[in-house]
Each structure stands twice: as structure tokens, then as C-alpha cells.
C-alpha positions as CSV (number, residue, x, y, z in Angstrom):
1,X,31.2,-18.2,-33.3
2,X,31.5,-18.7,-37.0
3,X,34.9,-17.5,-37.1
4,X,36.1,-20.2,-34.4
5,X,37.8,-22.7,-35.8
6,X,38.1,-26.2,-33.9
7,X,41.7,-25.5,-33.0
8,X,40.8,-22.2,-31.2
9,X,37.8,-24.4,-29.3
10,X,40.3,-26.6,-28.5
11,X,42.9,-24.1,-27.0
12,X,40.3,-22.4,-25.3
13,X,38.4,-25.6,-23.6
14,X,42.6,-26.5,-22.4
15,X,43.2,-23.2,-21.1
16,X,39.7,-22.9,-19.1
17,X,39.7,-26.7,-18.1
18,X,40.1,-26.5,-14.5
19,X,39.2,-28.8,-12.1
20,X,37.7,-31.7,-13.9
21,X,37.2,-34.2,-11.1
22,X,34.8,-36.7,-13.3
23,X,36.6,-36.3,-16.6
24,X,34.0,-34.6,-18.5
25,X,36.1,-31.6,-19.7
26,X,38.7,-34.1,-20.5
27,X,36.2,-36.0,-22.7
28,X,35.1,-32.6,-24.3
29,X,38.4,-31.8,-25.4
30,X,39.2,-35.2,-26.6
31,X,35.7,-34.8,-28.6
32,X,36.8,-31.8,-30.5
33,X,39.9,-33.7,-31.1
34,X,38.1,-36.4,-32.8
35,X,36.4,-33.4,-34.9
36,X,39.3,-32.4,-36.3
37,X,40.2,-35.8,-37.0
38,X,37.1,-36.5,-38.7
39,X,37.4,-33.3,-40.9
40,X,41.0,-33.3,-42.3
41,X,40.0,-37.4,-42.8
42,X,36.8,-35.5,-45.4
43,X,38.9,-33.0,-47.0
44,X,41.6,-35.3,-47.4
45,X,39.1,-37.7,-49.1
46,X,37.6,-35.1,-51.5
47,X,41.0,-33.8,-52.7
48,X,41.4,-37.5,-53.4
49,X,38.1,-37.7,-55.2
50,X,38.1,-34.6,-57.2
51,X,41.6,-36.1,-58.8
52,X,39.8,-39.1,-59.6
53,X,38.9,-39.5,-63.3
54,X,36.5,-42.2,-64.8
55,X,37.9,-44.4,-67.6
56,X,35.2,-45.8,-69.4
């Protein structure tokens, strides 16, 4: 599972989704989504931060 990257859950929670008659697969996806989200919004941050020199 290491190898998997949150795209690939992604693809593979749309492609086996199904029937979803309460919405929770729907949610699930949307989840991961929000994952992804949250971890280009971190790496985008710490390039930002490592370029970030203290003037004293």
C-alpha cells in the first residue's frame, strides 16, 4: 500500500464505486480529495518556507 499514491486511491474508489444509495462512497472519495488538497496546500507551504530567509 506504500506505493499507492492518493491519486491511484482515488481512481480506484471511482472505478469500484458502485451503487452508493446513502452517499458514503461518494463522501469517501470526496475525502481523499480533500487529502490531496491538504497535501499539495503543505508542500506548497514548505517550498515557500524553505525560500524564506531571516533578515536580522
Amino acid at each position: 500500500m506504500k506505493d499507492y499514491s492518493i491519486d491511484d486511491m482515488i481512481i480506484l474508489a471511482q472505478e469500484n464505486k458502485g451503487q452508493d444509495n446513502f452517499g458514503y462512497r461518494s463522501e469517501f472519495i470526496q475525502m481523499l480529495r480533500s487529502a490531496k488538497n491538504l497535501e499539495t496546500q503543505l508542500t506548497t507551504a514548505k517550498d515557500l518556507s524553505s525560500n524564506v530567509q531571516i533578515i536580522n
